[in-house]
N, C-alpha and C positions, 0 to 999 in steps of 0.2 A: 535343316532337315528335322523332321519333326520325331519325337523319340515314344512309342508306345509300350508304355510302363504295365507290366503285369497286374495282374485284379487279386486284391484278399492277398497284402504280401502281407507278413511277420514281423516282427520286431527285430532289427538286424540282419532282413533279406540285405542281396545285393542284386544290383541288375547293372548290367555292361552291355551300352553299344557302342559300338566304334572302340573310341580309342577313350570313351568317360567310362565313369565307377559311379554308380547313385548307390545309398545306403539309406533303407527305409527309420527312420527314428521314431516309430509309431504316429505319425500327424502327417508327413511330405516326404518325398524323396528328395535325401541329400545328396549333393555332387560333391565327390573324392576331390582334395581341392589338388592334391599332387598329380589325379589322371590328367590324359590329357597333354597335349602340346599349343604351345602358343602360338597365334599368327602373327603376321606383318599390319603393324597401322594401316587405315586402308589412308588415301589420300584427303583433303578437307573440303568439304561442298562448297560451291559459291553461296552467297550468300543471299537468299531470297527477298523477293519486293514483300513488304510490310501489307498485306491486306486492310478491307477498310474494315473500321469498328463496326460487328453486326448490333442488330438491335435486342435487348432484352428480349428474351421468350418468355414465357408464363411458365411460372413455377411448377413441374408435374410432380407425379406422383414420385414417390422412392421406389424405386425398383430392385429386385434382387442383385446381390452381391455376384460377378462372373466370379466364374472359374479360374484358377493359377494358369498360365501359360506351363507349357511343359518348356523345359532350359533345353537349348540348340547344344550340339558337341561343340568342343574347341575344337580347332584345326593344327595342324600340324606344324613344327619347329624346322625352319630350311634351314639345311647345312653351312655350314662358310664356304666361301669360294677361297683359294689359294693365293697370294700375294702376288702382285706382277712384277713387275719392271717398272724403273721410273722412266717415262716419259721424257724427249728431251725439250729444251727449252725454247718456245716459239718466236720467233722474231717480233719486234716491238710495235705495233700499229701506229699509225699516223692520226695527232691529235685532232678531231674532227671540230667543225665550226658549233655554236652553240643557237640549237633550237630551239623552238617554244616546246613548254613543258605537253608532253599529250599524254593521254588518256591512259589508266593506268593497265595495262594488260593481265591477261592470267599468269598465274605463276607458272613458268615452264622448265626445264632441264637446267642446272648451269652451266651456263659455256666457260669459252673460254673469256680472261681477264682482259680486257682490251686497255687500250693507251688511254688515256687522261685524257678527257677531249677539253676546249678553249672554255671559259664561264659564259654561258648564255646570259639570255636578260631575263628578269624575273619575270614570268607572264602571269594574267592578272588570276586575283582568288576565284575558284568557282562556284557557283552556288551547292547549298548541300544536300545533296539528294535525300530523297526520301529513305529513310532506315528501312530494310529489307528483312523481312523473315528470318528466322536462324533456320538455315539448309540441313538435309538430313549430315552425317557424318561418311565420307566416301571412304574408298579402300585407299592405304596409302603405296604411292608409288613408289619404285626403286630410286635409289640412289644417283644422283649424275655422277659422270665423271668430272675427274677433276679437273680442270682446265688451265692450260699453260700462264704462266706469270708474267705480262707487260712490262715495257718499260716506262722510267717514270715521266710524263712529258708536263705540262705548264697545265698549271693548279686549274680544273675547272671546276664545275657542279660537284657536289657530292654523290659519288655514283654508286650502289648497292656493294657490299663487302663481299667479293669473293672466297672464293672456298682455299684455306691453306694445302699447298701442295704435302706429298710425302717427303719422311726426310729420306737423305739418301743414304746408303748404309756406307761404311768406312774402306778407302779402297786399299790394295796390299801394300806393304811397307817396300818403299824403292829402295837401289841401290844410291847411297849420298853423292849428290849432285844434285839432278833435277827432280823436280816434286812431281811425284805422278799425279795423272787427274784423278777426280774424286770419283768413285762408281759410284751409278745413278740408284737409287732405292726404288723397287718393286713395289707397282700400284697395291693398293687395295682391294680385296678383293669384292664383290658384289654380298649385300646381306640378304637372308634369303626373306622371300615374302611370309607375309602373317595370314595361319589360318582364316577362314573366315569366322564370324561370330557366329551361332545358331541364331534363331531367330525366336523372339519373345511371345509365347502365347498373346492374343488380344484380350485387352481387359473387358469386362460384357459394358454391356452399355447401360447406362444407369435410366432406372423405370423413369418415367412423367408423374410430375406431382399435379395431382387434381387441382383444377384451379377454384380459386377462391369466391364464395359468394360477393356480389356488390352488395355495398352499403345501400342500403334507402337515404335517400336526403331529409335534409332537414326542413321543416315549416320555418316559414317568415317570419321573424317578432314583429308583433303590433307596435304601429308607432304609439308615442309618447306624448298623451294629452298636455296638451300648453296649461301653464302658471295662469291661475287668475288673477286680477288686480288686487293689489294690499289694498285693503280698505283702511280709513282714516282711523287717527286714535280718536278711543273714547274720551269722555272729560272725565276729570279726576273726581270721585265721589265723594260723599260728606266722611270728615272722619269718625269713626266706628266709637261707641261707649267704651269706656274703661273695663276691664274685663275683671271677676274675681282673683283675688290672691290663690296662688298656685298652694301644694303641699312646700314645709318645713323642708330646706336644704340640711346636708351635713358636710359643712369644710374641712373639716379635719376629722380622724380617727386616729387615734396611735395604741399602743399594749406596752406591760414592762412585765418582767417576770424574774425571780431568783428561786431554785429549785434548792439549793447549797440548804443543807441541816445548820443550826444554830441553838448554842446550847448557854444557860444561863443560871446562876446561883443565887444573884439577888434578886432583886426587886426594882430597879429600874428598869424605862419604857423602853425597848430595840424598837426601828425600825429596819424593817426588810424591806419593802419595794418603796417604789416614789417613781411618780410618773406626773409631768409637766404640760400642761397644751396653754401655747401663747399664742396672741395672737386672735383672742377667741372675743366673737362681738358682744358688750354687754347685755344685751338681751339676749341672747342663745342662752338654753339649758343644756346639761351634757351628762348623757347617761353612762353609768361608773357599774364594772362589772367589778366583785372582789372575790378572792377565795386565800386560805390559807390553812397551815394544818400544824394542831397543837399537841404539845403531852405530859402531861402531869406526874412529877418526880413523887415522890415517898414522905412523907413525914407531916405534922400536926397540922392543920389544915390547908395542905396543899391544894391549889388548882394554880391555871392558868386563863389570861383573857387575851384575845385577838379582837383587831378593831379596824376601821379604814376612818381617818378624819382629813381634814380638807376643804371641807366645803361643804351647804346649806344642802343636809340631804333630805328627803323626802320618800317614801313608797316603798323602805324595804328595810332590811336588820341590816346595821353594819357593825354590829360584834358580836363573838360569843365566846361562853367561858367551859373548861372542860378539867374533873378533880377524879380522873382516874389513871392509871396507868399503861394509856394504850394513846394511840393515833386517834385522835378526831378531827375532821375538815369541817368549816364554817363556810358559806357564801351568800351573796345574793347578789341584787340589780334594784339598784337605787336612782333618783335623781338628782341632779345638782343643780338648783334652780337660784343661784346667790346669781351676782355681778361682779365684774372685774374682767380685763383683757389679758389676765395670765390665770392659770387654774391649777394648783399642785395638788394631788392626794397622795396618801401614804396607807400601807398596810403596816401595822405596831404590834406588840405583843408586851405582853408582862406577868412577871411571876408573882401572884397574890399572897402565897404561903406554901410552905413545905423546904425541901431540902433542893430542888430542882425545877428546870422546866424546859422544852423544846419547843421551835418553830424548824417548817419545812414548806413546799412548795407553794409558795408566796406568789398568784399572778392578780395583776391590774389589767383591766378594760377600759378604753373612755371615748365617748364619741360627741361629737359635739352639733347640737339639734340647734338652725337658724331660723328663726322663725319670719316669713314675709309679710 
């Protein structure tokens, strides 16, 4: 039954029909979950043929979202029925002979427990039917009764578990001699059926999605022009003149440096740096970077001299001297055009006159020029 909810409710209306409680929460109307009585399961559907797979549709468009179903009342809670009597106990059936397995029927009432029937022979596996649709959910039926208890006869088939009887209630204490009989226990009574369920709003049905442009195809690739024939090798041509000597290689480079202050009273030569290149071809020249820095202590004619020796130089200063009392730096870029396959230079220093003298940052350059 379908339940028609008032318009423009408030926050915390209620609305009652039948035997439900809705409570609006601002967005939907809620159902009271305590309103309300519950029904009887209804019974279980058979079980439906499996329909065939349809074919894809074309995608539509999206359609608007439906609307909530309005919720159906629940239905009513039945009373208990009253306890009966037990039932007396039914005479024992005669074991029946053992059939072929048949076909499996609907579920119906339970009866009564019959006798143990003889073992039948096993009949053969059936094929397996096609899986059937899941069936909607039916109302469910009352209760059987309960059906009288067999006696037990010679073992056959496994036959479905009947339903346990009641017990029977205690009967009054006899006078001592004979045992009275037992009093039979009062059936059960019938449970009452289950409301029905309301019934669910339908959900809308969803819009069709517009379908899709087709693709254009594609053009054909051109085929692929054939390999032409190698042609044969040429002959080998005259060999070419000797060409000019290239530029001056340089095999080696290395540096030395000591930054360390160094301080001195007499008059002999210090070395500070020293820098070695072996290895070096007799005919290469190797150009020699120098620098060094001096200072000149106090007293009757004080100076000092810095120097680089080592080897046959050419093209530039490699000392200088300096007679005052302050830092002076000397450098230059010389060449070293002697012979020998080992090369050492040194930066030196020494005190000429006065009471004192210093050296400080002492660096060597050296590269070694090969000539082709």
């Amino acid at each position: 039954m379908a339940v028609n909810f008032p318009d423009s409710p408030s926050n915390g209306d209620t609305f009652t029909s039948g035997a439900l409680t809705f409570t609006w929460n601002g967005s939907a109307w809620k159902l009271d979950p305590s309103s309300g009585t519950k029904g009887e399961k209804g019974q279980k559907g058979e079980v439906g043929v499996t329909g065939d797979k349809g074919q894809k549709g074309e995608k539509g468009e999206v359609g608007a979202k439906g609307q909530k179903g309005e919720i159906g009342s629940t239905g009513g809670t039945g009373g208990t029925g009253q306890k009966g009597q037990k039932g007396e106990v039914g005479a024992t059936g005669a074991g029946g002979s053992g059939g072929d397995k048949g076909q499996k029927g609907q579920k119906g009432e339970v009866g009564a427990t019959g006798g143990t029937g003889g073992t039948g022979s096993k009949g053969q596996k059936g094929e397996v039917g096609a899986t059937g649709g899941t069936g909607g959910t039916g109302t469910k039926g009352q209760k059987g009764e309960v059906g009288q208890t067999g006696a037990a006869a010679s073992k056959g088939q496994k036959g479905e578990v009947g339903a346990t009887g009641g017990t029977g209630s205690t009967g009054a204490k006899g006078q001592k001699g004979e045992v009275g009989a037992t009093g039979s226990g009062g059936s059960t009574g019938a449970k009452g059926q289950k409301g029905e369920i309301g019934a669910t709003g339908a959900k809308g049905q969803k819009g069709e999605i517009g379908a899709t442009g087709s693709t254009g195809s594609t053009g054909s690739a051109g085929s692929d022009g054939s390999d032409g024939d190698k042609g044969q090798k040429g002959e080998v041509g005259a060999q070419g003149s000797t060409g000019a000597s290239g530029p001056a290689t340089v095999p080696q480079i290395k540096k030395a440096e000591n930054t360390s202050q160094h301080y001195t009273s007499n008059t002999s030569t210090h070395t500070r740096v020293t820098l070695t290149l072996t290895g070096v071809d007799n005919s290469s020249h190797v150009l020699v970077l120098w620098r060094g820095e001096i200072f000149s202590g106090s007293g009757q004619n004080a100076s000092v001299t810095t120097f680089l020796d080592g080897g046959s130089f050419a093209g530039g200063s490699t000392s200088g001297t300096h007679n005052v009392q302050n830092w002076a730096g000397f450098n230059d870029m010389v060449i070293d055009h002697g012979s020998g396959t080992t090369r050492t230079y040194n930066i030196k220093y020494r005190m000429n006159g006065g009471s004192n003298a210093y050296f400080r940052n002492g660096y060597l350059f050296a590269m070694e020029m090969k000539p082709n």
